[in-house]
C-alpha positions as CSV (number, residue, x, y, z in Angstrom):
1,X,1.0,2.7,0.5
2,X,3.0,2.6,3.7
3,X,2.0,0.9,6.5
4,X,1.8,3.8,8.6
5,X,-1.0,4.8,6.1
6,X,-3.0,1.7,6.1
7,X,-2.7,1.8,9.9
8,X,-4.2,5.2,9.9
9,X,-7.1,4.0,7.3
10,X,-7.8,1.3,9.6
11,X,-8.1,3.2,12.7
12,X,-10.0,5.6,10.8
13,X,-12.4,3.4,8.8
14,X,-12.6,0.2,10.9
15,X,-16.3,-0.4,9.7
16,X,-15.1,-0.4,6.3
17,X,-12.0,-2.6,6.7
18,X,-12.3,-6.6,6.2
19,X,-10.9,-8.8,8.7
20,X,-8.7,-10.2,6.2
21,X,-7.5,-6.5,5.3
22,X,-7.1,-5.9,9.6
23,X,-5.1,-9.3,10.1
24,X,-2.8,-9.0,7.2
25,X,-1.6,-5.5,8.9
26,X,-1.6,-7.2,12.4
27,X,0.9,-9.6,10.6
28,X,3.1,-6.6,9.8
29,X,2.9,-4.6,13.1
30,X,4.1,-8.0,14.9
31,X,7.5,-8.0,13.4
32,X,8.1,-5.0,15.4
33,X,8.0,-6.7,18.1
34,X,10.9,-7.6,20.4
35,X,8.9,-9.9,22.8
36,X,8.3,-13.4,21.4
37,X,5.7,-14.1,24.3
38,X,4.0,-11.3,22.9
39,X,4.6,-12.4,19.3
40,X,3.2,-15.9,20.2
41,X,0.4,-14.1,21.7
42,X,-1.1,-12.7,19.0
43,X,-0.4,-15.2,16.4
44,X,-3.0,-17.4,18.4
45,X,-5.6,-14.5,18.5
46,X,-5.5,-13.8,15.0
47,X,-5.2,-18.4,14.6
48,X,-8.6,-18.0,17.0
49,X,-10.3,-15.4,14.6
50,X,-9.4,-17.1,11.7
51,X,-11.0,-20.3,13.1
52,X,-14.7,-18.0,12.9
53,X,-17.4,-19.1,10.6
54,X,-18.3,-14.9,10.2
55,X,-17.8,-12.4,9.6
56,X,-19.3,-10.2,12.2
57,X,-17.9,-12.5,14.9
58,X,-14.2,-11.8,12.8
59,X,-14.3,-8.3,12.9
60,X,-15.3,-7.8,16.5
61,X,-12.6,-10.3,17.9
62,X,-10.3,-7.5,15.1
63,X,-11.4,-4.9,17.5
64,X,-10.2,-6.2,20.6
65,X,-6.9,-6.0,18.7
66,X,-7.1,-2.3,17.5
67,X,-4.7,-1.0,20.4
68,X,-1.8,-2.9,18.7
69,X,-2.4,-0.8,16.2
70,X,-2.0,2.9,18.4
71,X,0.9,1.2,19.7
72,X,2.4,1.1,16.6
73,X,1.7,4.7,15.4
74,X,2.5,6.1,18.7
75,X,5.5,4.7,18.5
76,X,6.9,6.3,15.2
């Protein structure tokens, strides 16, 4: 599955989606990044989220992050 794809599932099926599943694709969408403030940036969200004891707290800290994701697919 490209990650185009799984970036459409997520925006599509958020509720559905583990935080695990989110961050792993955060990951991915970072490399295209040309900014390393902005790199650095995010690596200590997704270090802060990781840092939760649950879920629920995980996954809404995720969704503060979902525009990184339409960044990405609006820029294809």
């Amino acid at each position: 599955m490209s990650l185009e794809i799984k970036i459409n599932h997520i925006m599509n099926n958020f509720d559905d989606v583990s935080s695990e599943e989110f961050l792993e694709i955060l990951d991915k969408i970072m490399l295209e990044f040309k900014s390393d403030l902005t790199i650095e940036y995010l690596k200590g969200k997704v270090q802060k989220i990781l840092e939760l004891s649950t879920e629920s707290e995980k996954k809404k800290q995720c969704k503060l992050l979902l525009p990184y994701c339409d960044w990405y697919l609006q820029g294809l």
